[in-house]
N, C-alpha and C positions, 0 to 999 in steps of 0.2 A: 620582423626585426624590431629590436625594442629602441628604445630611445639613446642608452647608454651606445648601444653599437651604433647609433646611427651618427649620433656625435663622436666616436673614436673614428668613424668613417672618414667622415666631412673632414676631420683635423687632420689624419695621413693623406687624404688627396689632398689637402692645401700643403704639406711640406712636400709634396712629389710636384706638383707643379709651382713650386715658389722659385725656382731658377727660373721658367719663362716669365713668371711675373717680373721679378728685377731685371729684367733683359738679359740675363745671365754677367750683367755690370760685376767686376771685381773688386776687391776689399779696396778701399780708397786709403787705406795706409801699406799695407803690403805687397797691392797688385793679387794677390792671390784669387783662382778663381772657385775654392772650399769656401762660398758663402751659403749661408742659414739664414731662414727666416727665425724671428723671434716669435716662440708662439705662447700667448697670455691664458692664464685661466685654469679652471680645475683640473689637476693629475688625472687622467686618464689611464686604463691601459693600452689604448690605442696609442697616445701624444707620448708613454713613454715608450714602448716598442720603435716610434719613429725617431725620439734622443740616443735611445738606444742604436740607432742605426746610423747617425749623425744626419737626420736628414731635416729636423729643429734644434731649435736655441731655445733653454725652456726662461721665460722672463720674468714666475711669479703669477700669483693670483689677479693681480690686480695690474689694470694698462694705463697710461697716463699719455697725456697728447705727446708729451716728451720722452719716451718712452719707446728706446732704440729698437726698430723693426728688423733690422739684419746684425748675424753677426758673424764675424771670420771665425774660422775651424783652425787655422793656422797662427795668426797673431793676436785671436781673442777679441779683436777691436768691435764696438758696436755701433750705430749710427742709424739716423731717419733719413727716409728719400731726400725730404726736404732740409737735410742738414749737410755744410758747405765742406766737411771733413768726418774723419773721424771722430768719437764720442768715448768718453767711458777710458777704461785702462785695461791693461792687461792683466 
């Protein structure tokens, strides 16, 4: 396996298990439970095949400590673990 697939790998198991990561917690402005991890860093074909499937949030090359980790599929809203509401806009 070369490097490319092995990093398309890694990034579709993190958005297939990124609902047990967030406890499967719901969007904290719509209650909805269609949340996404936010996933940072170089386009992939792995990381889009998984946008593709709604199963990431794509957030950009670049991650910032501020730098909303979930996002609703329903109201759009985005937020960090450690942040007291929602973030971001629709």
């Amino acid at each position: 396996m070369d490097e490319r697939s092995a990093f398309d790998q890694s990034h579709q198991a993190e958005a297939v298990d990124a609902p047990a990561k967030s406890g499967g917690a719901p969007c904290r402005a719509c209650g909805s439970s269609r949340v996404v991890p936010v996933v940072y860093g170089v386009l992939t074909s792995g990381l889009l095949e998984a946008y593709a499937a709604g199963l990431v949030a794509l957030g950009g090359v670049r991650e910032s400590p501020s730098s909303p980790q979930w996002r609703c599929r329903d109201c759009d809203r985005t937020w960090t673990d450690d942040a007291q509401g929602p973030v971001g806009s629709r």
